[in-house]
C-alpha positions in Angstrom: 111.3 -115.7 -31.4 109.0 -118.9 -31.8 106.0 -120.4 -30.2 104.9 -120.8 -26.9 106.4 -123.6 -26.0 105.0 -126.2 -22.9 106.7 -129.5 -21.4 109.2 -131.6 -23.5 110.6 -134.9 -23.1 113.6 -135.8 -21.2 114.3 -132.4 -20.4 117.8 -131.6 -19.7 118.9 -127.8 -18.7 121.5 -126.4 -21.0 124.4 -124.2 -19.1 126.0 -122.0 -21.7 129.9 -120.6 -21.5 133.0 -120.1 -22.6 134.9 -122.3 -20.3 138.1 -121.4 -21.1 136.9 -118.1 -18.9 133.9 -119.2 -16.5 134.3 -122.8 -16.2 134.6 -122.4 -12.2 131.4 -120.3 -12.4 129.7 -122.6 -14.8 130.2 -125.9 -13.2 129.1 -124.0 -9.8 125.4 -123.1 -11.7 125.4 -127.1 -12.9 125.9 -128.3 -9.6 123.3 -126.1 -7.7 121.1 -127.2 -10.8 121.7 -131.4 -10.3 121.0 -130.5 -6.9 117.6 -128.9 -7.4 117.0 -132.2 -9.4 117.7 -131.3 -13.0 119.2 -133.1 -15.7 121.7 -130.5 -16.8 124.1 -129.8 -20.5 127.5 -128.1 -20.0 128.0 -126.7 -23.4 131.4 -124.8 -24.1 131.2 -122.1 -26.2 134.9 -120.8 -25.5 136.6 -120.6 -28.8 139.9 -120.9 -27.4 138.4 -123.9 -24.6 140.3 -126.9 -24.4 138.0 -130.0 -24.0 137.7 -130.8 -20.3 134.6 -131.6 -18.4 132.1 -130.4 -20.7 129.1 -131.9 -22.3 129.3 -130.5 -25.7 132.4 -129.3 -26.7 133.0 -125.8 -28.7 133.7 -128.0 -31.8 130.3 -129.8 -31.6 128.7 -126.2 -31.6 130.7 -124.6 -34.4 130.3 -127.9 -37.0 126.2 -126.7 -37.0 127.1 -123.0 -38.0 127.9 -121.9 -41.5 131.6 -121.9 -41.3 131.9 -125.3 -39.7 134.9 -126.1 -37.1 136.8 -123.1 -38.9 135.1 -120.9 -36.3 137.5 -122.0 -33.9 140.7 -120.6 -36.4 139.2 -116.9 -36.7 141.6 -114.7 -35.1 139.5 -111.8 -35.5 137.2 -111.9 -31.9 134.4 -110.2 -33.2 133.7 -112.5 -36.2 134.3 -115.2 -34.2 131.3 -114.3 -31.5 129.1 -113.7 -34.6 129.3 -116.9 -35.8 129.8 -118.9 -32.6 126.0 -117.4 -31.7 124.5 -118.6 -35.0 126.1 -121.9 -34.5 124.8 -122.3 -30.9 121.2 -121.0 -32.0 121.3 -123.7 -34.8 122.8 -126.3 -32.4 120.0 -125.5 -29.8 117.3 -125.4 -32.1 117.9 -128.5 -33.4 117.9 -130.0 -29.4 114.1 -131.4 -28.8 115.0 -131.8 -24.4 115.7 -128.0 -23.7 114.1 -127.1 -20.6 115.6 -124.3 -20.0 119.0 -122.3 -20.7 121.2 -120.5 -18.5 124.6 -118.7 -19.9 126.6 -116.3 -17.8 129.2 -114.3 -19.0 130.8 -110.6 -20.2 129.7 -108.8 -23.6 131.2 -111.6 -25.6 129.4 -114.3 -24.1 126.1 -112.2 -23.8 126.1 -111.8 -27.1 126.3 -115.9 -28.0 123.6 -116.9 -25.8 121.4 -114.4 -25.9 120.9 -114.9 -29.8 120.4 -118.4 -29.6 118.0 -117.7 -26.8 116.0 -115.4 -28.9 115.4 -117.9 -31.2 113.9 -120.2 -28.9 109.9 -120.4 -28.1 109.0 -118.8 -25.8 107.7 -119.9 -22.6 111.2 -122.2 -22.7 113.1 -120.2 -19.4 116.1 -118.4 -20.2 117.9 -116.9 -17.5 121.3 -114.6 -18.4 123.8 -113.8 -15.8 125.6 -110.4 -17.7 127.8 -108.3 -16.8 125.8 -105.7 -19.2 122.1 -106.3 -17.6 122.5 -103.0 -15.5 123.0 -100.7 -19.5 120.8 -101.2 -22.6 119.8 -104.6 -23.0 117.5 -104.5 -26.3 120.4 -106.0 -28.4 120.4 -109.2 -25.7 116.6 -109.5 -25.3 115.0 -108.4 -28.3 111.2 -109.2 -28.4 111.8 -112.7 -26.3 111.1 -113.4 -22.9 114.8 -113.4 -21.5 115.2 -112.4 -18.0 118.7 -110.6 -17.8 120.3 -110.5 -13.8 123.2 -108.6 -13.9 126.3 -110.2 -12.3 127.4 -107.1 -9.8 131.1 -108.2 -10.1 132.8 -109.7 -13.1 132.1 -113.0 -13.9 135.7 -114.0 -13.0 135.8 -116.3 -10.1 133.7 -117.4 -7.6 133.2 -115.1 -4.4 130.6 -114.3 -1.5 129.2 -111.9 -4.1 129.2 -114.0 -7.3 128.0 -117.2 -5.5 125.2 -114.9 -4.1 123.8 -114.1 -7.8 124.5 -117.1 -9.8 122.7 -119.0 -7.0 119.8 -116.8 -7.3 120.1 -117.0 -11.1 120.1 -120.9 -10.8 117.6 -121.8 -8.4 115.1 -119.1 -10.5 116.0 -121.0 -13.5 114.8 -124.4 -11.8 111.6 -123.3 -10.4 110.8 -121.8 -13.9 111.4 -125.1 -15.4 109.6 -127.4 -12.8 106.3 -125.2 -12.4 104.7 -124.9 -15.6 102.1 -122.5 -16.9 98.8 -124.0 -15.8 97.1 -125.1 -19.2 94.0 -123.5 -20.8 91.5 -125.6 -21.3 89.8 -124.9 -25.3 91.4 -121.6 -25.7 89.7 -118.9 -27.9 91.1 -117.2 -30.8 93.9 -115.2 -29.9 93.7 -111.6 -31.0 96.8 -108.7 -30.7 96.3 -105.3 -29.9 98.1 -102.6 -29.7 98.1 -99.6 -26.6 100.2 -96.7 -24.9 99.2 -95.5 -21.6 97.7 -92.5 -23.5 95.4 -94.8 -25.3 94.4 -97.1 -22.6 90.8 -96.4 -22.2 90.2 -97.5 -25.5 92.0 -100.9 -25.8 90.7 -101.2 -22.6 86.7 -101.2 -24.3 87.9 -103.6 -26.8 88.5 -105.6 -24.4 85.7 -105.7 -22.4 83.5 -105.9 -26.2 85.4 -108.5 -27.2 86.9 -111.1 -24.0 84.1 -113.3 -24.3 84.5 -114.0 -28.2 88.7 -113.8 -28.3 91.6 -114.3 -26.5 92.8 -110.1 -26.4 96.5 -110.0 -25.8 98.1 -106.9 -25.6 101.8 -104.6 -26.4 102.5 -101.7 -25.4 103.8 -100.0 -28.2 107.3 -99.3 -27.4 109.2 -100.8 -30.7 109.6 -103.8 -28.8 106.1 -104.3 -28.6 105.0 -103.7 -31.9 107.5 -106.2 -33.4 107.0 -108.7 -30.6 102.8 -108.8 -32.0 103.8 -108.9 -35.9 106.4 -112.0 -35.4 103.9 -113.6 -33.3 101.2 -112.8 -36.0 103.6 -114.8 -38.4 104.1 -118.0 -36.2 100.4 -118.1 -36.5 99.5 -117.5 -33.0 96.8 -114.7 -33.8 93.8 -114.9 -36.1 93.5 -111.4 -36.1 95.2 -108.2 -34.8 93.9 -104.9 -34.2 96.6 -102.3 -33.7 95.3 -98.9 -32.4 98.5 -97.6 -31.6 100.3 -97.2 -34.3 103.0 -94.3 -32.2 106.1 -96.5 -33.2 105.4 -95.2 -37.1 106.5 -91.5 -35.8 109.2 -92.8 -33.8 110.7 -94.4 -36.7 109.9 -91.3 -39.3 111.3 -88.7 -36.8 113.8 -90.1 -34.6 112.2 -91.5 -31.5 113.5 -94.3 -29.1 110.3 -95.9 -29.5 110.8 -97.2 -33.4 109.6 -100.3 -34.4 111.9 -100.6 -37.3 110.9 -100.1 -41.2 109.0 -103.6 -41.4 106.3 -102.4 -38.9 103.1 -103.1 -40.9 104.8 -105.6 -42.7 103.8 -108.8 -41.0 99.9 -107.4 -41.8 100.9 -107.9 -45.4 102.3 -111.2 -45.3 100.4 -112.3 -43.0 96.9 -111.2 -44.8 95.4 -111.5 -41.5 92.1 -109.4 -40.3 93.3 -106.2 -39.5 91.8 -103.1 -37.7 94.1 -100.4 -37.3 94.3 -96.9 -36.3 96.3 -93.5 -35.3 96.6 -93.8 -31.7 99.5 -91.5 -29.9 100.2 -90.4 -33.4 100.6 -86.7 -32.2 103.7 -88.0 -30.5 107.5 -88.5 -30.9 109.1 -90.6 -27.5 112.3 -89.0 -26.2 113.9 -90.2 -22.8 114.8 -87.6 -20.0 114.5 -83.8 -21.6 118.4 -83.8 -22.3 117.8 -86.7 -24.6 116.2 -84.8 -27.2 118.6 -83.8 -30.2 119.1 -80.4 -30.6 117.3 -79.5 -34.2 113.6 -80.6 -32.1 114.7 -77.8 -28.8 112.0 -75.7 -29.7 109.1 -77.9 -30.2 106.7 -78.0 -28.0 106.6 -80.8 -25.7 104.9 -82.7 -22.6 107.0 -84.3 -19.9 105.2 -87.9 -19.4 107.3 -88.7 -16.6 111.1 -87.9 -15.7 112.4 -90.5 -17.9 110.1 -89.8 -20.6 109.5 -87.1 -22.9 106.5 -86.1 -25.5 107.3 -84.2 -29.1 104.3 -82.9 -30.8 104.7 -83.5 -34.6 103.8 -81.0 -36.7 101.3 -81.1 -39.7 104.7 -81.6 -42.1 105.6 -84.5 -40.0 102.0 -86.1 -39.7 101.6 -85.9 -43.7 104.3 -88.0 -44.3 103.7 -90.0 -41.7 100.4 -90.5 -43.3 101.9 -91.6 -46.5 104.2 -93.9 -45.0 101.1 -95.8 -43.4 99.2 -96.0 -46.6 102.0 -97.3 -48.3 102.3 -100.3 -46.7 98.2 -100.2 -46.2 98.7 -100.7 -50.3 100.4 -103.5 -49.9 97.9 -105.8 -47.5 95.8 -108.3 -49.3 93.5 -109.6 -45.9 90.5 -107.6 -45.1 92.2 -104.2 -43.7 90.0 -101.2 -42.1 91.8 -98.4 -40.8 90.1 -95.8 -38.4 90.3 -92.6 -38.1 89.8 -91.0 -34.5 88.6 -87.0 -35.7 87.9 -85.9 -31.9 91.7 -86.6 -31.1 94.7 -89.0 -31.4 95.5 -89.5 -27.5 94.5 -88.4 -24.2 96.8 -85.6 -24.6 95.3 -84.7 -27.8 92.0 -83.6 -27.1 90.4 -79.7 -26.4 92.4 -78.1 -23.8 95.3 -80.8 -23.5 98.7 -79.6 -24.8 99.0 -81.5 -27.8 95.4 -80.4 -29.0 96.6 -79.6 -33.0 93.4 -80.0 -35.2 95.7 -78.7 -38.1 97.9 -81.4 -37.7 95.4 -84.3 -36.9 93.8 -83.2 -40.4 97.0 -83.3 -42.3 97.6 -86.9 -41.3 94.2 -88.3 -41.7 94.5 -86.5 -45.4 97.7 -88.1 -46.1 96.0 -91.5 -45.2 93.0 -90.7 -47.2 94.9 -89.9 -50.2 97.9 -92.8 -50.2 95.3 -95.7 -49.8 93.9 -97.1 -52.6 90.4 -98.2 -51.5 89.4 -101.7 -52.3 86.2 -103.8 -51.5 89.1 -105.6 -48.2 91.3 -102.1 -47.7 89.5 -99.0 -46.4 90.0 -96.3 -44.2 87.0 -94.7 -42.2 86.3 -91.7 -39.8 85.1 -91.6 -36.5 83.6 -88.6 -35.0 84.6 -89.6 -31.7 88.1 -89.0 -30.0 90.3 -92.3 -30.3 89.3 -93.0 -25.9 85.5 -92.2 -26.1 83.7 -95.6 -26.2 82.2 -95.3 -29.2 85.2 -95.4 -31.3 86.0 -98.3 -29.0 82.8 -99.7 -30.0 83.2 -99.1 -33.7 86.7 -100.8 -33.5 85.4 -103.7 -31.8 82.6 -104.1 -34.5 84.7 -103.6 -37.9 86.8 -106.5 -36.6 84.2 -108.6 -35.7 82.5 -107.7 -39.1 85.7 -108.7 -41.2 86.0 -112.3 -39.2 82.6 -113.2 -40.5 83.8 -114.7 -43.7 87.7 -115.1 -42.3 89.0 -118.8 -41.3 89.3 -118.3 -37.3 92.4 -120.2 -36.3 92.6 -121.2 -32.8 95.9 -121.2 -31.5 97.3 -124.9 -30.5 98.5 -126.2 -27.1 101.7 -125.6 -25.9 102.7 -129.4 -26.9 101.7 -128.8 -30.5 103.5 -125.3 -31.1 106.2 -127.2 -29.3 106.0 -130.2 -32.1 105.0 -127.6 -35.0 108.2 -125.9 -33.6 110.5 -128.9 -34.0 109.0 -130.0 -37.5 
């Protein structure tokens, strides 16, 4: 994922396929596309295409991926998708009139154009016509702005169903790419936080403390969220970040859907970036439906968010090592780091009288913190009194991160047309 991106010149739409498979269904999405007005790019991604009323030909798009034209040789299919999507997301990147993209397809050519879309800024529309859009669709979207349609029937001729959703899928495309964002005038300084619905009240008074000084853009903290904030932290869209919610941690350490991966934190490091962080919806481990959770947690107690979501109370064990794994990476960041810690309660669920109210293990992961971080004059870790949604821990988070911007270097995110250039070197 890159930077926002805005208008670029001589915009052409790129229509992405194997057309030794789709080239019916692909020429039909150009067409409706001309028609809408749009300079359109038929590129063939088909390794076993034949050259024949395309744009850019399958050879054009493996010579810009590490194995060069050989691509086209590999007899083994899944080898050949691999490197046929890092040669398209080279070959697009290295295009300076993409306006959009459009690709339509099975697995196989889900997987090729959805990894060259993800490398793409965002803001540029990307519209995938799948065959797998109705299942899991992380692996396609990642933390980019992809909008998956799925295709109903197999993308294997054109029919009153199929013209149905790739005309939909077109003409959303083109009114993505001919109304634009309306542009902000001086933004301010961009900001990410960090919020569940459990901890909501209090992003919500950061918010309110600091709109008129920052540019407050939140994720939910899903896995998908919290990576989404740290990569745009290292494109250099955010002069500061304050992550409250910091539930993706557990998720990874105990087996959760909602796992940011092991290099959550990591972008704070590199990054050195202003950073107020905290324990929010630590008292939680995200499981789907109750038949999701694996059998070793059955006797733990839980809270049953909503029928597709289900709440595991970690235990003291669990929240100690949790709290080393947070000040372990907390070692490793160099920028001005505090890191609060809410003693009245982790969530609205964790409070007096709400069923994941475990002073026992709220102590044993404030502890581990406590004792992992090695305090420095830029990295320490505080105690609130107040419970993480009162607004005065709200109010303290809001004023630590104002207090470690005084002497930062407040970078004001760029318009779109400079990201755009920045983007394209």
């Amino acid at each position: 994922m890159r930077e926002p991106a805005g208008p670029v010149p001589n915009p052409r739409v790129y229509i992405v396929g194997t057309c030794d498979t789709k080239f019916e269904e692909l020429c039909y999405v150009r067409d409706l596309l001309r028609a809408a007005g749009l300079a359109t790019c038929l590129v063939d991604v088909g390794i076993r295409s034949r050259e024949r009323g395309v744009d850019v030909t399958p050879a054009q798009v493996a010579a810009c991926g590490p194995g060069g034209k050989s691509i086209l040789a590999l007899d083994d299919r899944g080898r050949a998708v691999s490197a046929m999507a890092q040669a398209l997301s080279v070959y697009l990147l290295g295009r300076i009139d993409v306006a959009g993209v459009i690709g339509l397809g099975g697995s196989g050519n889900t997987t090729i154009v959805t990894a060259a879309m993800q490398t793409l800024p965002i803001g540029v529309p990307k519209v995938m016509v799948s065959t797998q859009a109705s299942g899991n669709t992380a692996p396609y979207v990642g933390s980019s702005d992809i909008c998956m349609m799925y295709a109903i029937t197999d993308v294997a001729g054109l029919n009153r169903i199929s013209r149905v959703v790739l005309a939909n899928a077109a003409h959303a495309l083109a009114g993505m790419v001919v109304n634009h964002a309306p542009a902000v005038a001086d933004p301010k300084p961009a900001i990410g936080l960090t919020m569940f619905g459990v901890t909501t009240p209090c992003i919500t008074g950061i918010r309110q403390a600091l709109d008129a000084e920052f540019d407050c853009i939140v994720f939910h903290a899903t896995g998908t969220g919290g990576r989404s904030m740290e990569k745009l932290a290292e494109s250099g869209l955010f002069s500061g970040l304050i992550d409250i919610t910091t539930t993706e941690i557990a998720d990874l350490l105990c087996g959760g859907v909602c796992s940011a991966g092991e290099d959550r934190l990591g972008a704070v490091a590199r990054t050195r970036l202003p950073y107020v962080g905290s324990v929010g919806a630590m008292d939680m481990v995200n499981f789907g439906a109750p038949d999701t959770v694996p059998a070793r947690y059955r006797e733990r107690t839980f809270y049953r968010h909503n029928p597709h979501a289900t709440l595991m109370r970690t235990t003291p064990e669990e929240c100690a090592a949790i709290g080393r794994w947070i000040g372990e990476r907390l070692n490793r960041c160099e920028g001005p780091v505090r890191f609060l810690l809410p003693e009245g309660g982790l969530s609205a669920i964790d409070a007096p009288g709400q069923p994941f109210h475990d002073p026992a293990a709220d102590a044993a992961l404030f502890a581990a913190i406590e004792a992992t971080v090695i305090a420095t004059a830029d990295r320490q870790v505080m105690r609130s009194p107040h419970h993480i949604n009162d607004p005065g821990f709200a109010a303290e988070a809001a004023a630590l991160f104002r207090a470690i911007c005084t002497n930062c270097t407040i970078v004001t995110p760029a318009s779109t047309n400079q990201l755009r250039s920045l983007h394209h070197g």
